[in-house]
C-alpha positions as CSV (number, residue, x, y, z in Angstrom):
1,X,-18.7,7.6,19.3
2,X,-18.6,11.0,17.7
3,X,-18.6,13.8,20.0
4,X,-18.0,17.8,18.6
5,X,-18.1,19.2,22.0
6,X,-14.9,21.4,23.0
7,X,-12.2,19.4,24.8
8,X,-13.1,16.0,22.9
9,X,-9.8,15.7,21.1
10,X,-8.0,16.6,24.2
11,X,-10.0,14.1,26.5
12,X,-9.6,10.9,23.4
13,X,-6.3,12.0,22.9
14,X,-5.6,11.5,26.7
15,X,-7.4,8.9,27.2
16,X,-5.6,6.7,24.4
17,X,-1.9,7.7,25.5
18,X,-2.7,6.3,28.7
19,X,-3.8,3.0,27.2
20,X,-0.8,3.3,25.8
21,X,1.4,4.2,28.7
22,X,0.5,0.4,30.0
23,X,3.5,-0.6,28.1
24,X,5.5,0.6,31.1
25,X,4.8,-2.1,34.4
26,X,6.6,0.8,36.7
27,X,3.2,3.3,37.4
28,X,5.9,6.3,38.0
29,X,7.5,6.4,34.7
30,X,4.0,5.2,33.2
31,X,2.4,8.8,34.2
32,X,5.4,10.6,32.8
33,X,4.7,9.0,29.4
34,X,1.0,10.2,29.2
35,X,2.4,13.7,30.1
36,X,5.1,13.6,27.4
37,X,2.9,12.4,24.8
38,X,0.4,15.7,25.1
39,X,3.8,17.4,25.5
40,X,5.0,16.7,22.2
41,X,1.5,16.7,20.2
42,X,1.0,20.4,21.7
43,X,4.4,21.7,21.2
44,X,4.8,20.2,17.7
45,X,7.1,17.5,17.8
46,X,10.4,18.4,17.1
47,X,13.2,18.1,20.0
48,X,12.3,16.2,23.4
49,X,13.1,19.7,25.0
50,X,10.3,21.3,23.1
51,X,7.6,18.4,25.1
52,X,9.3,18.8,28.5
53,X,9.3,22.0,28.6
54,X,6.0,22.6,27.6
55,X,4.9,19.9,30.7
56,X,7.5,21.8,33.2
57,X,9.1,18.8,34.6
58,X,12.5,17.1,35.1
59,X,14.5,16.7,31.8
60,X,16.5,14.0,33.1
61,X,13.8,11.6,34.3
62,X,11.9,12.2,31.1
63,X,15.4,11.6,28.7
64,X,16.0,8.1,31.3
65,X,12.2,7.5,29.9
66,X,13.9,6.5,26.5
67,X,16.9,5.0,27.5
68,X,16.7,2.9,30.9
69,X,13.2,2.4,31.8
70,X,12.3,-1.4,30.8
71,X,9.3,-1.1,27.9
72,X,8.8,-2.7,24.6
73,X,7.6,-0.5,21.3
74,X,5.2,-3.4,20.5
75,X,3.2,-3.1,23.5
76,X,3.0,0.7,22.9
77,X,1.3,-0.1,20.0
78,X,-0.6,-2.9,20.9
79,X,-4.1,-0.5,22.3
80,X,-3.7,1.1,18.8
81,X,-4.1,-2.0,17.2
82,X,-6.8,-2.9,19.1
83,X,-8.8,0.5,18.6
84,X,-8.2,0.3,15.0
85,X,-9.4,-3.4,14.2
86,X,-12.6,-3.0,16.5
87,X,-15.6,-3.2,14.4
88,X,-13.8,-4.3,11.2
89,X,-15.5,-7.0,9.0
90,X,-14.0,-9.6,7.1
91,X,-10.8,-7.9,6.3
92,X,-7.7,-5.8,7.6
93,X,-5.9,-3.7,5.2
94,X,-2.2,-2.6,6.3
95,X,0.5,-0.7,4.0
96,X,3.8,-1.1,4.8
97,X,7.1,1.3,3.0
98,X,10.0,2.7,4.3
99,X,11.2,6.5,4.8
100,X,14.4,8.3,5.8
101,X,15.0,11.2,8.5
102,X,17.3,13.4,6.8
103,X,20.1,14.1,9.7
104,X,23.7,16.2,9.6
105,X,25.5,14.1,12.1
106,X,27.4,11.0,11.5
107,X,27.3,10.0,14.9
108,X,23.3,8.4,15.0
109,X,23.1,8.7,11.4
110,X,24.5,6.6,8.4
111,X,24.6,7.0,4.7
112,X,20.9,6.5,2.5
113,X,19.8,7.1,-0.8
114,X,17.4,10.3,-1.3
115,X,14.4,9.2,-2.6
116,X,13.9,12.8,-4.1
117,X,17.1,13.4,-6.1
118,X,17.0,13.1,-9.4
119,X,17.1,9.3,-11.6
120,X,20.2,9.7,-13.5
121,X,22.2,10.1,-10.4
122,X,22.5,8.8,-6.8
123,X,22.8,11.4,-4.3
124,X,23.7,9.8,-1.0
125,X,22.7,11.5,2.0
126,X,23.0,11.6,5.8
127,X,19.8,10.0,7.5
128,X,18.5,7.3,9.6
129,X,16.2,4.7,7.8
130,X,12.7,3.4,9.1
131,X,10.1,0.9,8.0
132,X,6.9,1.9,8.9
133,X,3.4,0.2,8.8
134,X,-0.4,1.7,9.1
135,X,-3.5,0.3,8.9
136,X,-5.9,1.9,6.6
137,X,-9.4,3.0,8.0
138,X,-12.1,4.7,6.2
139,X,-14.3,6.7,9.2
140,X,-18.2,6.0,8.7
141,X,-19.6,9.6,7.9
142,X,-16.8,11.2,7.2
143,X,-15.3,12.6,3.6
144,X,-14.8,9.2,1.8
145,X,-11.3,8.9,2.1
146,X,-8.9,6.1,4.2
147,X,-7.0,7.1,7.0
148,X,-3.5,5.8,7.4
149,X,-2.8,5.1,11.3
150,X,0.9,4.1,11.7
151,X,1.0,0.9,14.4
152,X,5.0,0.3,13.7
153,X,8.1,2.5,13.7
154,X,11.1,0.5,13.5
155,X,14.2,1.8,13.5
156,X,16.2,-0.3,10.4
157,X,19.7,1.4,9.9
158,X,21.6,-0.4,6.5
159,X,24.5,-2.3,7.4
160,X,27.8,-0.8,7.2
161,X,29.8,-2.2,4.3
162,X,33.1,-4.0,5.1
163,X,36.9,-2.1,5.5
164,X,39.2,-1.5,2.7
165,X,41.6,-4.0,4.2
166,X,38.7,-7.0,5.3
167,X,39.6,-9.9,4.3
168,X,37.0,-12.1,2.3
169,X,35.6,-14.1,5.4
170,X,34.6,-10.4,6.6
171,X,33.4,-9.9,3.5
172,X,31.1,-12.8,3.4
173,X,29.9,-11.8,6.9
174,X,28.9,-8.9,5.7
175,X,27.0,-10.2,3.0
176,X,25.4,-12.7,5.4
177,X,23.9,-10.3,7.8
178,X,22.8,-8.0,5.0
179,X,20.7,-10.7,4.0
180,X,19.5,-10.8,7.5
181,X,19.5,-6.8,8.5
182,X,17.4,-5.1,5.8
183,X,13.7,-3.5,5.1
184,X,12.2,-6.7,3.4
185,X,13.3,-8.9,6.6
186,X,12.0,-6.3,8.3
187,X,8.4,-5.5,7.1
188,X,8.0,-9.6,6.9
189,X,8.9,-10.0,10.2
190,X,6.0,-6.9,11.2
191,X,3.6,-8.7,8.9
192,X,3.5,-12.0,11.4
193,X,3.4,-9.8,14.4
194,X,0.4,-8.0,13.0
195,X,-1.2,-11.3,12.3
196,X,-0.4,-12.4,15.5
197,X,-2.0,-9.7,17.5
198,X,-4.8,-9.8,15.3
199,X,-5.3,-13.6,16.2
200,X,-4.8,-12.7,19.6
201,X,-7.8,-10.5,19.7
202,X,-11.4,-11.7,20.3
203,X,-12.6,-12.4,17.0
204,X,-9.1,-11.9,15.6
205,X,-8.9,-15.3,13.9
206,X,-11.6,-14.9,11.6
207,X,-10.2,-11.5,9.9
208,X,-8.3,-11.7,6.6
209,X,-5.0,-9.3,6.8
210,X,-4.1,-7.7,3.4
211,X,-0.9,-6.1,3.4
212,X,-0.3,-3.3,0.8
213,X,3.2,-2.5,-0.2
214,X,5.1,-0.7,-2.6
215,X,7.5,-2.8,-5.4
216,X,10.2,-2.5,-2.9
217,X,8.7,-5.3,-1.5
218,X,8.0,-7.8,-4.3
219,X,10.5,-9.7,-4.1
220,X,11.4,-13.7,-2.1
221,X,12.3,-12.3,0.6
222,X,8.9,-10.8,1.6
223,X,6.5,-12.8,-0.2
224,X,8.4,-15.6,1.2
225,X,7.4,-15.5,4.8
226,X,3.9,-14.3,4.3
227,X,1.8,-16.0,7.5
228,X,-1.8,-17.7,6.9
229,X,-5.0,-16.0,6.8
230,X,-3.2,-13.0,4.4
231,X,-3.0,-11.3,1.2
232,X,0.0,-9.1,0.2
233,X,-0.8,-6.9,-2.5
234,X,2.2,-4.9,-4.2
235,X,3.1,-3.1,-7.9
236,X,4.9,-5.4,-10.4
237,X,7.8,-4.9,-12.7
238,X,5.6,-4.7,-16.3
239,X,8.7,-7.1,-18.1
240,X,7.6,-10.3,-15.2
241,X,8.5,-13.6,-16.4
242,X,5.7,-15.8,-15.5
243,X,4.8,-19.1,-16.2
244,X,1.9,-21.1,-16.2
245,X,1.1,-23.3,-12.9
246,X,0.3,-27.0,-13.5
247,X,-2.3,-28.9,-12.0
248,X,-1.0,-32.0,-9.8
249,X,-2.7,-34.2,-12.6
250,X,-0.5,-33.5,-15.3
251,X,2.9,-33.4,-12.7
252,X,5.3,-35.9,-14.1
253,X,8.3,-35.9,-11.7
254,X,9.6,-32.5,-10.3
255,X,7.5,-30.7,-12.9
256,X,6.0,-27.7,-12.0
257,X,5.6,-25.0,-14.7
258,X,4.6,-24.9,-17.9
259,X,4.8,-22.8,-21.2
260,X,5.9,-19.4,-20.9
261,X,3.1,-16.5,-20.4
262,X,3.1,-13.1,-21.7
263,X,4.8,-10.2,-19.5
264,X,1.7,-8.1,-17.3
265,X,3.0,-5.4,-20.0
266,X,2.5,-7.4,-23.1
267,X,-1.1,-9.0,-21.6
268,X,-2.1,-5.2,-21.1
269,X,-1.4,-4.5,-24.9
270,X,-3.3,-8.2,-26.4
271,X,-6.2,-6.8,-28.2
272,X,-7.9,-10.0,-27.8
273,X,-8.3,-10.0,-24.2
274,X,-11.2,-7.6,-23.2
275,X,-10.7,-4.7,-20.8
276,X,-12.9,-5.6,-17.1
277,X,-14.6,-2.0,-15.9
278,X,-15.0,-0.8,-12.6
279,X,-15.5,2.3,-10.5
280,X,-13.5,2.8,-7.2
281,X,-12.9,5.5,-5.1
282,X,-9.4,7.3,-5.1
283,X,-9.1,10.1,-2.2
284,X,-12.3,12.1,-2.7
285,X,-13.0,11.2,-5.8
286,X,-15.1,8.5,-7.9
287,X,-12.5,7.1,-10.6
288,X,-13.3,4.5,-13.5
289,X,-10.5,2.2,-14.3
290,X,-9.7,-0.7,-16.8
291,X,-7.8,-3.8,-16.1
292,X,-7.3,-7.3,-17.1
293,X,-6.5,-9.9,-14.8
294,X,-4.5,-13.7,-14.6
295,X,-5.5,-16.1,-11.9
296,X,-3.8,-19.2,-11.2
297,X,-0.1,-18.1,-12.5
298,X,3.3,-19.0,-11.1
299,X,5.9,-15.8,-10.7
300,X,8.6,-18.7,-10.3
301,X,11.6,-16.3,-9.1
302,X,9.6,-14.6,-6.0
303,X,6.7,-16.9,-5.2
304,X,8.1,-20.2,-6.6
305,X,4.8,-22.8,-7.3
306,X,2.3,-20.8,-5.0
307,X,-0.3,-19.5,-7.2
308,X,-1.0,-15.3,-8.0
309,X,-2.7,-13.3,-9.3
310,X,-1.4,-10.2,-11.9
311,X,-3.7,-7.3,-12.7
312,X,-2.8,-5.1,-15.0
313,X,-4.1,-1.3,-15.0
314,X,-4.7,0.6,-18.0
315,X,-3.6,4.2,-17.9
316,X,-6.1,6.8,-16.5
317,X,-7.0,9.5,-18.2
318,X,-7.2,12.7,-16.0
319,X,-7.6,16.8,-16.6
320,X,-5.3,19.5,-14.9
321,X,-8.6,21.8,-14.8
322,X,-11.8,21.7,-15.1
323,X,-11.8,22.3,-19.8
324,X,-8.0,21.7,-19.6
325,X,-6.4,18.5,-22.2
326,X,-7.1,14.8,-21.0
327,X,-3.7,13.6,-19.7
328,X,-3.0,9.9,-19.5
329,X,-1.2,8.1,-16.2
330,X,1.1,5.4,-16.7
331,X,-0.3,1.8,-16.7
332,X,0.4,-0.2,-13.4
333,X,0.8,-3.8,-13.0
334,X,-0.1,-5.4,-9.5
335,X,0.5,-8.8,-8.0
336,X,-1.7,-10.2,-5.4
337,X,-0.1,-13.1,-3.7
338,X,-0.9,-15.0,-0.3
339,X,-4.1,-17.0,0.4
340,X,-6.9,-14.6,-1.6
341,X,-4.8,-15.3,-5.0
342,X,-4.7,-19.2,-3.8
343,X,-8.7,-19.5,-3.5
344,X,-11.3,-18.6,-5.4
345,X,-11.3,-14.5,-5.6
346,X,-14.0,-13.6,-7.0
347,X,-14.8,-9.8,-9.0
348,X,-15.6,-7.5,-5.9
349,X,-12.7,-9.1,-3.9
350,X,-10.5,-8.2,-6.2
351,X,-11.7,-4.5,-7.0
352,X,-11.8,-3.7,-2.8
353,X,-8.3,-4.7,-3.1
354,X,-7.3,-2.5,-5.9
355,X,-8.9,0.7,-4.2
356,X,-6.8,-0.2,-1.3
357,X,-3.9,-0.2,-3.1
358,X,-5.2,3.1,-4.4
359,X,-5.2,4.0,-0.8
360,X,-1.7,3.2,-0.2
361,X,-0.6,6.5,-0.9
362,X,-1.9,7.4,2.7
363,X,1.2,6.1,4.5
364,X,3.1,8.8,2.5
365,X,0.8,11.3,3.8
366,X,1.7,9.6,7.5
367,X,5.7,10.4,6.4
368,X,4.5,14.1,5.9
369,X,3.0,14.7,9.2
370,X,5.6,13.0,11.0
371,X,8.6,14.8,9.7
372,X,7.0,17.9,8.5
373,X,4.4,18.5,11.3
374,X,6.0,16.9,14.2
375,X,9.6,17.0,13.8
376,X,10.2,13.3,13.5
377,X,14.0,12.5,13.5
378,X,14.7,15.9,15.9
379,X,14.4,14.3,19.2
380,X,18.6,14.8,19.7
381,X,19.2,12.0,21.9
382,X,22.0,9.6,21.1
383,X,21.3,6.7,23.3
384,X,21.1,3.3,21.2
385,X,18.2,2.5,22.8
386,X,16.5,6.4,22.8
387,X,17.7,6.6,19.1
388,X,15.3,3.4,18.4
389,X,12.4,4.6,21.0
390,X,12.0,8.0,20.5
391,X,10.7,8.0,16.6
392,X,8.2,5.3,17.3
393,X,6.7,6.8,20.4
394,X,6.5,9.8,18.3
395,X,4.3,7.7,15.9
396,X,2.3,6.0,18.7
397,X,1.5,9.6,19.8
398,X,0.2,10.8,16.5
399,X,-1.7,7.4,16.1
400,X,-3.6,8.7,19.1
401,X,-4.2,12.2,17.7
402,X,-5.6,10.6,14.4
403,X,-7.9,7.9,16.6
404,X,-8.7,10.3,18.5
405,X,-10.2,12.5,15.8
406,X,-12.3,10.0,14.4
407,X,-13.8,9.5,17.3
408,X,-15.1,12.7,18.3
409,X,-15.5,14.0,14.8
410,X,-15.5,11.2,12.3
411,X,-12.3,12.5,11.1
412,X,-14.4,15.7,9.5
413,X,-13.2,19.4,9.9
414,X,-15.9,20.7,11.6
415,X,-16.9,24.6,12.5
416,X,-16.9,23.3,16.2
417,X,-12.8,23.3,17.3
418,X,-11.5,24.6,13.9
419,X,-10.4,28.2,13.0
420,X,-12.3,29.4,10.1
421,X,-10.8,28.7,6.6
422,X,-9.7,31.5,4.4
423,X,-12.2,33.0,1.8
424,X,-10.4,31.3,-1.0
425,X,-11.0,28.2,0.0
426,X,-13.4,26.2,-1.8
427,X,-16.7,26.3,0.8
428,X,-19.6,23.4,1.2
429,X,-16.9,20.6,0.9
430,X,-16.4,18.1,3.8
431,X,-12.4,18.3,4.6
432,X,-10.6,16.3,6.9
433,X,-8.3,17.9,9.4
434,X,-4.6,18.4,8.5
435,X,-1.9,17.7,11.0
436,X,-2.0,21.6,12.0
437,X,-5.7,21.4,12.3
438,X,-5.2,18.8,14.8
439,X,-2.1,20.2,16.8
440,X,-4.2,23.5,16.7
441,X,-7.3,22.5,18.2
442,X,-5.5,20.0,20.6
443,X,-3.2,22.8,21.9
444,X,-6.3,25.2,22.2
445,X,-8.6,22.3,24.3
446,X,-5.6,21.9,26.6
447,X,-4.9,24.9,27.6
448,X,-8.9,25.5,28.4
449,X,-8.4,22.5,30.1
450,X,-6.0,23.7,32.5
451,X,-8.0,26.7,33.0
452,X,-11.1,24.5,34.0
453,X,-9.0,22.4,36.3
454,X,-7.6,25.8,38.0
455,X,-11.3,27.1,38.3
């Protein structure tokens, strides 16, 4: 229900963290939780000290919050779920990557890879790894675009390699729980306890879950434990060896596959296969694409005999300004496996889930805000079990900010609550609020809150 008056982020802010502060049975350390939460969304994230001192209480009861009090993260997140799937139709879209919190102690932090450094070279740095996962909402009235709401955190450190002087059963231990201990074990193991939840819901059963990753994820070890009743959607390596599937009437023995196919690369570039049309919407915008598209084919090395589907995107042409050159994008290549590429799919099934995947860029918007706006990886606690807590109550907490705005204002920037926007802006565009906008208004509603309450 969308409500502009002054004080509605505040109040569905509030009103969500305590939903979420049921995670904790103890009703004690279950206030302190609602407290911290507007704490840390009004202070801007960043070190614990920052939330507790902007609430005025006891450090050392709110630091015990993270490491002794009994609480789970998956019933933090369980009301967010639930708020996020009410009303949905059909099907629920969720995009799962990984990110790292760039730290400069070696004492909760271990070796990654940057992500940003450059291709010909590996720069290693000090951070903690996570894998993430959002569901993607588009708000009714508002600009258009998704909405990427984070409902996992999970804290998913590498593991260490073995000594100099292990010997090679170490060795092969390490390799063992490596297999075991990593992000594709990890988002697969989220993907079944999203689908359970959902199933757990009233009305759960009946929705289809369609998880969007990254090609990260494309590989057995993912697609390998993918649950019923869902669709994993990911990009694909453009060289794919893939074969054709045959029907159980022309099995003789163990017989599976037959002839060789053409790479998603090489089917892109066959003249005689005709382009298919369609018009999606990327971000704000309208955007016409071309693809051609396999059904029925077996990637044997990460989906064995289960049938998928390949897409392959041509390249979009684009402009840098308004009478500027056309540019072109680099093809794509997606794989849909999971129980939409193992029935019949038919046209418009297929192009929702290509503009989802367009919207997968979202959770990278998710990683901005957390780590940019609200300090994500700062909290400076070195408890095992604060070091795993504290990032994903940080994400539960901007979950409810984000919720909270698309419920009072359909997830618009509105006059009412917002600072006016600098001249240069462009004007008579509907904008969605940034992670400022949001800490801005909610800092300003709760401080008139506490005034009203005074009064």
């Amino acid at each position: 229900m969308r409500q502009d008056a002054f004080g509605g982020l505040y109040v569905g802010t509030t009103n969500l963290l305590r939903l979420l502060s049921q995670a904790i049975t103890d009703p004690r350390p279950r206030l302190r939780l609602a407290q911290l939460g507007i704490g840390m969304l009004t202070s801007g994230g960043g070190p614990l000290t920052h939330a507790i001192g902007s609430t005025a209480k006891d450090w050392s009861a709110d630091y015990r919050l993270f490491s002794k009090t009994d609480w789970q993260e998956d019933d933090l997140f369980r009301p967010i779920i639930r708020e996020c799937v009410t009303g949905a139709e059909r099907m629920v879209f969720a995009a799962q990557d990984d990110f790292i919190a760039h730290k400069s102690s070696r004492k909760i932090a271990t070796y990654a890879r940057d992500p940003l450094g450059p291709k010909f070279r590996p720069n290693f740095v000090l951070a903690q790894r996570f894998t993430a996962t959002s569901l993607l909402l588009r708000p009714p009235g508002g600009t258009g675009q998704w909405r990427s709401v984070p409902v996992a955190c999970e804290y998913t450190p590498p593991v260490p390699k073995a000594g100099k002087k292990a010997d090679a059963e170490e060795i092969r231990a390490v390799r063992e729980r490596r297999k075991k201990q990593n992000v594709s074990v990890t988002a697969g193991n989220r993907v079944n306890k999203l689908r359970a939840e959902l199933d757990a819901l009233p009305g759960g059963r009946k929705l289809k879950l369609v998880a969007v990753t990254d090609g990260g994820f494309a590989n057995k070890t993912y697609l390998g434990v993918l649950p019923e009743r869902t669709t994993s959607i990911q990009r694909f390596r453009r060289d794919a060896l893939l074969r054709e599937l045959l029907p159980e009437s022309r099995r003789t023995g163990n017989a599976k596959y037959g002839r060789k196919l053409e790479t998603p690369e090489q089917y892109l570039n066959n003249k005689d296969v005709p382009f298919t049309t369609a018009r999606i919407r990327a971000g704000k915008h309208q955007l016409d694409i071309r693809f051609k598209v396999r059904h029925g084919i077996a990637w044997q090395a990460g989906t064995g005999d289960r049938q998928v589907t390949v897409v392959s995107l041509a390249p979009t042409p684009y402009r840098m300004s308004k009478n500027g050159r056309v540019y072109y994008r680099q093809p794509a290549f997606l794989i849909v496996a999971g129980e939409l590429a193992e029935t019949a799919m038919d046209e418009a099934t297929l192009i929702r889930l290509i503009e989802a995947y367009f919207a997968r860029f979202e959770i990278e918007v998710n990683f901005r805000d957390l780590k940019t706006g609200l300090g994500l990886g700062e909290a400076q606690v070195s408890n095992p079990q604060s070091i795993r807590r504290a990032p994903a109550f940080m994400a539960a907490c901007y979950s409810c900010l984000l919720l909270a705005s698309i419920q009072c204002s359909n997830d618009l920037r509105t006059p009412q609550g917002y600072i006016h926007l600098p001249p240069w802006r462009r004007k008579g565009e509907n904008r969605r609020p940034s992670i400022n906008d949001l800490i801005t208004r909610l800092k300003a509603e709760a401080q008139a809150w506490e005034v009203l309450q005074a009064a």
